[in-house]
N, C-alpha and C positions, 0 to 999 in steps of 0.2 A: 503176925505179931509174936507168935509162939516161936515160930524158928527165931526172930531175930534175939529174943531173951534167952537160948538157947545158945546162938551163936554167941551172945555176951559171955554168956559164964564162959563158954571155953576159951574164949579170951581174957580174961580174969586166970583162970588156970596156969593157961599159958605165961603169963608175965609173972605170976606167983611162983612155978611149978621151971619154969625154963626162961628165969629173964635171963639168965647170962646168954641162953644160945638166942635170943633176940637183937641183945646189944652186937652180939659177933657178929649178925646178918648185917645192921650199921656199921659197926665198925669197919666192917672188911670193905662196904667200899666207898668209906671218907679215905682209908687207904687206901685204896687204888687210887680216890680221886687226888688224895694228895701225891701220892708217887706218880701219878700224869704229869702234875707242875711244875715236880723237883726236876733241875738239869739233869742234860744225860751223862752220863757217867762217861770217864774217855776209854775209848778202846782201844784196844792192842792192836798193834797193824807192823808190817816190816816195814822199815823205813825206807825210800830211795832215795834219801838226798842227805847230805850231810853239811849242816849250818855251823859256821863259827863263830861267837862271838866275842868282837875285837874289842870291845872297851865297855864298862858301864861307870857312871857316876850318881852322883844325889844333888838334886837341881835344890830340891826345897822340900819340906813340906806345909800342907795347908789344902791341897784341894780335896781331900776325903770326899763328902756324898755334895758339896754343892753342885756338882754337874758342869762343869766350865769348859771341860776337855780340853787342855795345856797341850798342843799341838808343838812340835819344836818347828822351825825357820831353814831354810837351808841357803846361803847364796856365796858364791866366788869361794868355796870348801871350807867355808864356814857351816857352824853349827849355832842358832841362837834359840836357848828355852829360857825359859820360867814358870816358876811356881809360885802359888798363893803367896807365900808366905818367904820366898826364898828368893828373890830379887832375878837382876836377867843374866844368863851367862851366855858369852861366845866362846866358843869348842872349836877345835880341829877336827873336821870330820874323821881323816883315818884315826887319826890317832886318840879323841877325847883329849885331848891337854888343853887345860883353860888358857884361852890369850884375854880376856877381860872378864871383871863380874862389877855389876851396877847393882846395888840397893839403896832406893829413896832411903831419904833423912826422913825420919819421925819429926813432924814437925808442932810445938806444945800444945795443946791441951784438945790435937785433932788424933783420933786414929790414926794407925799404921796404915798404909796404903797396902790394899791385896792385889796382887797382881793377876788378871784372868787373860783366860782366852790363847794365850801362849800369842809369841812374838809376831809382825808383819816385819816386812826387810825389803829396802829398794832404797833406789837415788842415793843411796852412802847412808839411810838411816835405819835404824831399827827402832817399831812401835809399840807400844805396848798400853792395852788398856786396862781401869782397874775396878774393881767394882761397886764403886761410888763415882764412877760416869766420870773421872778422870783419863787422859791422852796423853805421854808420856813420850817425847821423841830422842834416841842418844844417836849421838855419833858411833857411826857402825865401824868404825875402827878401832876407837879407845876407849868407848862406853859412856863417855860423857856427858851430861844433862844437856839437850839443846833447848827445849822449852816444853812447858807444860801447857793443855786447851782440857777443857771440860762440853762434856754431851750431856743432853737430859738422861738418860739413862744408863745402867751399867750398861760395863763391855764386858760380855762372853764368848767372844770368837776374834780372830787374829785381823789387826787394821789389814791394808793392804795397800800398797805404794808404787805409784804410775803417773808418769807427765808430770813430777813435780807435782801432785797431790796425794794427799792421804785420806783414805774411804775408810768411815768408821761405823759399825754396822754395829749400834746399842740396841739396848732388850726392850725400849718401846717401838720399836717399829720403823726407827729412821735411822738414814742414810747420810752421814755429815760429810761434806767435804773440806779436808785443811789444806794450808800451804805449808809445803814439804818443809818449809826454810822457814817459816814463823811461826807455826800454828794456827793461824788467822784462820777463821771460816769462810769459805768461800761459797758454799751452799750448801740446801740440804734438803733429803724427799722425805717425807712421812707415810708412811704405811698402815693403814687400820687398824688393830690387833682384834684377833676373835677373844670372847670371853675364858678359854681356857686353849692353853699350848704349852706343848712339849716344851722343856726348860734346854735351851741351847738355841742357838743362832747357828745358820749358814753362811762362812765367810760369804765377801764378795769377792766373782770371778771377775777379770779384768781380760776383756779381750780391745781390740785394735779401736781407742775412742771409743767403748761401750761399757760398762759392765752390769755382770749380772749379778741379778741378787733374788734367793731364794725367801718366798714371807711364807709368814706363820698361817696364812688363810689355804696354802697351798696353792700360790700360784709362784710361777718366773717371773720376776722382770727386768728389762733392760733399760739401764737409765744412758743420758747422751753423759762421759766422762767429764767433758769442761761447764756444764751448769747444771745436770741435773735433770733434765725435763725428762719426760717419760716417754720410751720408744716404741715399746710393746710390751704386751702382758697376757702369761698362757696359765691357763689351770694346768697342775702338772692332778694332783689331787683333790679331786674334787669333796669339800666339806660336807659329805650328808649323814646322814644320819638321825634320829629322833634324841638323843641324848647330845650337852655339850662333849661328853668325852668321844661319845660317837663321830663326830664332827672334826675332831682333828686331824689334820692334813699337812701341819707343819713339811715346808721343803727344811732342814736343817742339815744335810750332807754336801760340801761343797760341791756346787754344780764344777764338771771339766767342759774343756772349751778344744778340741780337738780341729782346729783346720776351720770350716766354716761349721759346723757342725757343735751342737751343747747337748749333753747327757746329763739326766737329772733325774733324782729319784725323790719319792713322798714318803712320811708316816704314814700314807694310806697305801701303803706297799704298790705304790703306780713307778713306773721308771718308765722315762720317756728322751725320745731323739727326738731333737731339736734344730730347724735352721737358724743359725745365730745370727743373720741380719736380719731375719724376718718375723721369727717366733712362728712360724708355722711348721706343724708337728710332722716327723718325717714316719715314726715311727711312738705306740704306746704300750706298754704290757703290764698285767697284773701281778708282779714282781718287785719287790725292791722294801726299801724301808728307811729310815732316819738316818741311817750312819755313812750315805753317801756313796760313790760309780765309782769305778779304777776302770780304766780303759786301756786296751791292748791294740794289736792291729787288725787283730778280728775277732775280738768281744771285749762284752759290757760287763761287769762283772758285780753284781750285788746282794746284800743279806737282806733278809726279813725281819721282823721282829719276835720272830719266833724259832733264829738261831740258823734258819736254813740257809746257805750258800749259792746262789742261779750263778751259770753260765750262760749270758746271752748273746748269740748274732747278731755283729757289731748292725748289721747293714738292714736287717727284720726285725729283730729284737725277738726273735725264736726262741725258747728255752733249750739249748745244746744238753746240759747238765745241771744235775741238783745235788747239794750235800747235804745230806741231816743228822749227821753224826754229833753235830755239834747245838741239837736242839736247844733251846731254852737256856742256852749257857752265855748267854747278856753278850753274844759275839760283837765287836767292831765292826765299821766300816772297811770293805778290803783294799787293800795296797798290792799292786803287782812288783815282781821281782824277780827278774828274767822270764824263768816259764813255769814260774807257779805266781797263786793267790797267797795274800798272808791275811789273817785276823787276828786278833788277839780275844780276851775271856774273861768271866768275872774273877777268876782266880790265878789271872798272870799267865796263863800258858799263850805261848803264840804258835798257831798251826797253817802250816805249810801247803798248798795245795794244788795238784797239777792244773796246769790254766787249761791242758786240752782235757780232761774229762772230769774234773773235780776230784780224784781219787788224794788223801792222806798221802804226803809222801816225806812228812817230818816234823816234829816236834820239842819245844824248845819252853822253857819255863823262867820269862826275863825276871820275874821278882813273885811274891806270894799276895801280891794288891793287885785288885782290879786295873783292866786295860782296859779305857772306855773312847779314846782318843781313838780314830781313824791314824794309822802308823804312816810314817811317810818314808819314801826311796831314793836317793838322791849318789849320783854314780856309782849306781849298784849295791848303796848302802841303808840298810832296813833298820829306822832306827821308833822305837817306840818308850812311849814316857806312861808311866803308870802313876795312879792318883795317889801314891805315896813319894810320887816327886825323883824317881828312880829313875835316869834315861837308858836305855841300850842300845849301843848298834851290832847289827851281824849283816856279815857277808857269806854268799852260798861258797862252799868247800870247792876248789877244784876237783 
């Protein structure tokens, strides 16, 4: 009893006599733990490649922190984006030179239409949905209203158009099928939704009369393209955990569909090969994260949530190589472009990286707003939209 009133007062002393070297002992490591959190700082590196960029424009602004990711369109060297707030534009790939722009009429005493998810494009049209569960189809030549169809839920990810239908993947969980030429519904699957999920949808991948479509519970599945019916269904990431945030497993990075073969990745950092008529798993790895695969001819290429960059073995799913230069810095989903990887960053930068070992090999800063959009490639052309509505393209320097 005597030591512990003893020990008391010298602690009484202590906090009298030396609280400031107390608080320092806390202080120093809420700092550290904060400087754990903050991104990494970019580092210095020689460069070996050298990027041009051929054109930039301003699609729109509107999509700041709602999360919608405005993906652009690529088809026949075309370029189709939009923004929240900024209607759809068709671009000339090489060049950026607008050939059409479409913005809905405000119609009296309804809200402006927002426009999410960025453009779908097939059969001559281009889609676009909005986030009040409006479908929105133009004539992909001269941008003209062809008809309007309504989903129960917003659209945040890009329709997608095949066979003369349009697959419209909204934020409760289902699956609408239209017709390309009226709108008409032609079917639709419904998906369960867990009690809490990452905010974004995984377009749907269209392979030969199937497609796939990534849900929020973390499974695949593949629906039959002309009614809907359900073909097979694989846990890519499995929901566990004791908390609902623990539990999320959202698939949200477009699944690729390479030959027979589907590559897919989870929020619960799971990336998995897939055989695409059958859903039986070829290959699984503790790898990967939300922002979606790029696939080469002999790797899989995907981020984590934690900024890190995998190289894996198209045919194992091996870890070849790792990047973590770019920790904690809110990286995209990667895009390939010749023979490097591309990301982008919460602060605009987009970094370059060799496909065979991961190593930095160039850096480029399209705009000073977040790149939260997986960038897309289209003959040889690297073009990324930032959520201030800014598009760029670059091609690598001979």
């Amino acid at each position: 009893m005597k030591l512990k009133h003893v020990a008391g007062i010298a602690l009484v002393a202590m906090a009298l006599g030396g609280c400031s070297t107390v608080k320092g002992w806390f202080a120093g490591k809420d700092a550290e733990a904060k400087k754990a959190l903050e991104p990494a700082e970019l580092v210095k590196f020689d460069a070996t490649l050298k990027v041009d960029r051929i054109w930039s424009v301003n699609i729109g602004k509107g999509e700041g922190r709602i999360g919608v990711r405005q993906v652009p369109a690529v088809a026949d060297g075309r370029v189709y984006a939009a923004a929240v707030e900024g209607g759809v534009h068709a671009l000339d790939l090489q060049t950026g030179k607008e050939i059409w722009e479409y913005k809905p009429a405000k119609e009296k005493k309804k809200a402006k239409l927002r426009l999410s998810g960025g453009p779908g494009v097939g059969d001559g049209v281009v889609v676009i949905g909005t986030l009040d569960g409006q479908v929105i189809a133009l004539n992909a030549a001269d941008g003209s209203e062809k008809w309007r169809a309504r989903v129960p839920g917003e659209v945040i990810t890009a329709p997608a158009v095949s066979q003369g239908l349009v697959f419209v993947r909204s934020n409760d969980g289902r699956v609408t099928a239209l017709d390309a030429v009226s709108g008409e519904q032609r079917w639709f699957n419904a998906q369960e939704l867990p009690s809490l999920t990452v905010r974004g949808n995984a377009p749907v991948a269209v392979g030969p009369g199937v497609l796939f479509v990534g849900n929020d519970d973390g499974t695949l599945s593949a629906l039959a393209m002309q009614d809907g019916r359900p073909l097979w269904e694989q846990m890519i990431g499995a929901p566990e955990g004791r908390t609902e945030l623990e539990r999320m497993a959202d698939v949200d990075g477009a699944p690729v569909l390479e030959g027979n073969n589907l590559y897919v990745t989870s929020f619960k950092n799971e990336t998995m090969a897939i055989e695409g008529p059958t859903g039986r798993p070829l290959w699984s790895r503790d790898h990967g994260g939300a922002g979606g695969v790029a696939v080469s001819s002999g790797n899989v290429v995907v981020t984590d949530g934690q900024g890190t960059v995998y190289g894996l073995d198209k045919t194992t799913g091996a870890a070849m190589w790792s990047q973590q230069a770019l920790a904690r810095r809110s990286v995209t989903g990667p895009v390939i472009q010749g023979d490097y990887v591309v990301v982008g960053d919460y602060k605009g930068y987009l970094h370059w990286l060799r496909l065979g070992d991961g190593a930095l090999a160039a850096r480029e800063r399209g705009g000073r707003d977040r790149v939260i959009a997986q960038p897309v490639v289209a003959d040889g052309v690297l073009l990324v939209q930032n959520v201030d509505g800014k598009l760029a393209a670059y091609r690598l320097a001979n």
